[in-house]
N, C-alpha and C positions, 0 to 999 in steps of 0.2 A: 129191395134188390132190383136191379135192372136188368128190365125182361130182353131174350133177345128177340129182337124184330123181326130176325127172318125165319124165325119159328113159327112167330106169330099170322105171318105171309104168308108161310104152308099150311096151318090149318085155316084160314081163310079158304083155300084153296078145296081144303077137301070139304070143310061145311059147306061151299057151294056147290060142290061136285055130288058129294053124299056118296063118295064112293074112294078107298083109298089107291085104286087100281087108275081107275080115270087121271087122277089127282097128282098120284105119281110121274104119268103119262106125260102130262099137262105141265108137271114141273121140270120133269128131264131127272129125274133117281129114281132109285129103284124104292120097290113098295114098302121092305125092311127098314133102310134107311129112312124114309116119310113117318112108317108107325114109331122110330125111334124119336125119331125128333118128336112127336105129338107127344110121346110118353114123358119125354124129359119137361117140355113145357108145361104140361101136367102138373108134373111133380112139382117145377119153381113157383108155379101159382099155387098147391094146395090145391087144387081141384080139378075135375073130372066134367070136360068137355065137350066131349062126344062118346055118344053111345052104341057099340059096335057089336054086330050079329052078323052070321056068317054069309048075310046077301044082301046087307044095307048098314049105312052111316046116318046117325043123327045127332043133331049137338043138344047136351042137356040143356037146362034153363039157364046153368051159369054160360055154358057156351052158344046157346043162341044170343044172350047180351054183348057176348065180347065181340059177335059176328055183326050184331048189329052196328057195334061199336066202331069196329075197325074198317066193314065196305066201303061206307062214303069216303073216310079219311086217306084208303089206299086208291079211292075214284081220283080223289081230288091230289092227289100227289102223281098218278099216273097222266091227268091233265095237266099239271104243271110239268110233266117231263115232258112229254109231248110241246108243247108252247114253246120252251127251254131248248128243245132240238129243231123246230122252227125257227128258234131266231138265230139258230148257227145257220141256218144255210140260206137264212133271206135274209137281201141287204137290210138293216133295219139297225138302230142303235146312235149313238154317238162320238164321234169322233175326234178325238181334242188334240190341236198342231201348234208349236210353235214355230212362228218363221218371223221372219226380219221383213220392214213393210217392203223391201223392192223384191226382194223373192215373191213373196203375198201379189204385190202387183201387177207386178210383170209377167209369170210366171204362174204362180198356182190360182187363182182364181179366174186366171183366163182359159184355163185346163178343163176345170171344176165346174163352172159357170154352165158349159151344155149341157152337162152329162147330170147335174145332181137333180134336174129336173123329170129325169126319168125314173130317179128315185127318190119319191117320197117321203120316205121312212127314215132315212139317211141323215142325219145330223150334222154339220162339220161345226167345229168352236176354233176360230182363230186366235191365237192370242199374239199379236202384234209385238217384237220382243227385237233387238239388236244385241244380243247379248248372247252370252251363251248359258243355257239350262242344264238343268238335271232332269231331265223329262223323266226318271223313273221317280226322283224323289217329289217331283212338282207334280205329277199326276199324268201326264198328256201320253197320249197314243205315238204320237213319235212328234219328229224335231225336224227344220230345214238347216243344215251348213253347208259351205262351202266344204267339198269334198277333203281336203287336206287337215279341216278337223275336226271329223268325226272321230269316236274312240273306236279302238282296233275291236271291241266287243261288241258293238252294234250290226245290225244288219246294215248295210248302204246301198241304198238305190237312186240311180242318176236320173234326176230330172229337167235338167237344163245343160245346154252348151258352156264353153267356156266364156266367159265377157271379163272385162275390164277398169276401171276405177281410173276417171281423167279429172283433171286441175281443169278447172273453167273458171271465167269471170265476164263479166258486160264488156262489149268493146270501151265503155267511157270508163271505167273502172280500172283497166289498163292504161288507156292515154292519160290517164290522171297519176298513175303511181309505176308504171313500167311493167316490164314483160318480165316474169323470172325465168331467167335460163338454165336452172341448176334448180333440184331442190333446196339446197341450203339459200337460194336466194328469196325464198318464200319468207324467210326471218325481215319483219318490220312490216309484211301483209297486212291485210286485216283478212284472214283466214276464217272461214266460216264453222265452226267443228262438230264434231259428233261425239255425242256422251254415250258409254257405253252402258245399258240396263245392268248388265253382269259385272258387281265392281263399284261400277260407280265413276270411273275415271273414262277419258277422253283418248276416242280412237288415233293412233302414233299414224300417218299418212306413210304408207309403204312405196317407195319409188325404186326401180331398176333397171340396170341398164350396164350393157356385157359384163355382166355376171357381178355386178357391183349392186348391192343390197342397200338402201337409205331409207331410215323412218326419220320423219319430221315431227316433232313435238310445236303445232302451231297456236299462235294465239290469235284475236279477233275479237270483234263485238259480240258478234251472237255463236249461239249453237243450238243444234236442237238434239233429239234424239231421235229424230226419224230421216233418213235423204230425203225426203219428196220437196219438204218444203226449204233445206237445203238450194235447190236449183232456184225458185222463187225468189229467194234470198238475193242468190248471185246474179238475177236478171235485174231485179232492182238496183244493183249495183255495192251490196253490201258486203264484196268484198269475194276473195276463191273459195270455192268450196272445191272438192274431193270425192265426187261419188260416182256410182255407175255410170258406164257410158252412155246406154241404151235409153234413161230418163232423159239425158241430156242431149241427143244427137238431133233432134227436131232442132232443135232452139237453137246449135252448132250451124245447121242447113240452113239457120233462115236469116243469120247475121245475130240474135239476140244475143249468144252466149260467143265467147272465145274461147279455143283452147290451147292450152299452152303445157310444156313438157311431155310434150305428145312423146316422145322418146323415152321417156323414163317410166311412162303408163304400162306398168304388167298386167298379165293375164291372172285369170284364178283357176282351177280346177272346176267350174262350173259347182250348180247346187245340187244336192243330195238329198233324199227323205230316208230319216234312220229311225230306227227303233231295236227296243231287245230281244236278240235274238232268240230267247224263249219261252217270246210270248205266243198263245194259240189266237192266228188271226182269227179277227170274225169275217163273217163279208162281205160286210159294210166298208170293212180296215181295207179288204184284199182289192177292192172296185178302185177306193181312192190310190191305192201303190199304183195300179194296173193303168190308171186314168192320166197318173206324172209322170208314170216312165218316160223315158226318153227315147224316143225312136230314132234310131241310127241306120239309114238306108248306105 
């Protein structure tokens, strides 16, 4: 038969005390209540406990064993709470993100980079991803997207400004194949492209302009599944790519890259850090939210 435990906690309580008044005291009931409870566990053991006179508490032989028995194990559980409630309120633990590598780049490790040094304890697990997740069913503490899609049941906190996604190509890449003035002129490029993690298929290049919407389905030599090396590609000369502005705008200033359908380049909603709404932050989780916020003066 399965004893109940928290019987077994109260006479604990009075074997140490050796008094049922104390013990009561100490547990927050009254003395009636405590002698019932001892009586009942009593009874579901078959045996007799403690030994009671009208100015002292003592445990028989069988209840000195159980006493012996059960001190350290409730020592050792009372430490392990204690440690348990330590690590809710110290940074400490780990913390696992998916984001996409320009968000990763640009963006959160440049956040993270000062601050995780002050905490030691503090773990972050990137997992490099262009896709979109199930952070609840994949395991991770939250997700990076573009504001526009996250699901309506997440928490969303903004971490970054809004930016933009431009057409570039090497000045000699253009004098050799021409400027496209339209997206539809992009057809016969050699397009650089992005494969997307989630799926498996290749990101459709979004272009607009007064209020006119166009995805491009591009073809080309290469693709990768990450922007960074995307821009490398196109300085080489191996043809347009389509990715952030911000990777690209050095290499724009300095003559390396070109851009071209500057007009048609939309904005995004800027990126976001989500997670489920009812999850109990730790505060390890709540430092890293508080550290990408977005400060909006």
């Amino acid at each position: 038969m399965r004893e109940n435990f928290n019987d077994m906690l109260w006479f604990l309580v009075v074997a140490e005390e050796r008094s049922f008044t104390k013990a009561a005291a100490k547990i927050g009931v009254t003395q009636s209540t405590l002698s019932h409870t001892i009586k009942r566990l009593e009874t579901q053991m078959g045996l007799r406990l403690l030994a009671r006179t009208t100015r002292s508490v003592s445990t028989t032989e069988a209840g000195e064993r159980l006493r012996q028995s059960l001190a350290p194990r409730m020592a050792e559980i009372e430490a392990d709470i204690a440690a348990l409630t330590a690590f809710r309120d110290r940074p400490t633990g780990t913390v696992r993100i998916t984001v996409s590598d320009h968000a990763l780049e640009t963006l959160i490790w440049p956040k993270l980079r000062p601050v995780l040094s002050d905490y030691p304890d503090i773990k972050v697990e990137f997992s490099r991803d262009n896709g979109l997740r199930n952070i609840v069913e994949d395991g991770f503490d939250a997700g990076v997207r573009l504001g526009e899609t996250v699901e309506k049941d997440m928490v969303a906190v903004r971490i970054g400004p809004d930016w933009r996604l431009v057409a570039i190509g090497s000045p000699d890449y253009f004098r050799q194949h021409g400027i496209p003035k339209t997206p539809q002129g992009l057809v016969g490029h050699n397009c650089i492209g992005l494969r997307l993690t989630s799926g498996g298929g290749f990101y459709a290049w979004e272009f607009q302009k007064d209020g006119r919407d166009v995805r491009m389905r591009v073809d080309g030599q290469l693709a990768f599944n990450s922007t960074l090396p995307m821009v490398d590609a196109a300085i080489a000369g191996y043809g347009v790519a389509y990715v952030p502005e911000d990777i690209a705008a050095e290499h724009i200033a300095t003559g390396r890259l070109q851009l071209v359908l500057d007009d048609w380049s939309p904005s995004f909603a800027g990126y976001y850090l989500y997670y489920p709404s009812s999850r109990q932050n730790s505060a390890a989780f709540k430092i890293i939210v508080e550290t990408l916020r977005e400060r909006r003066i």
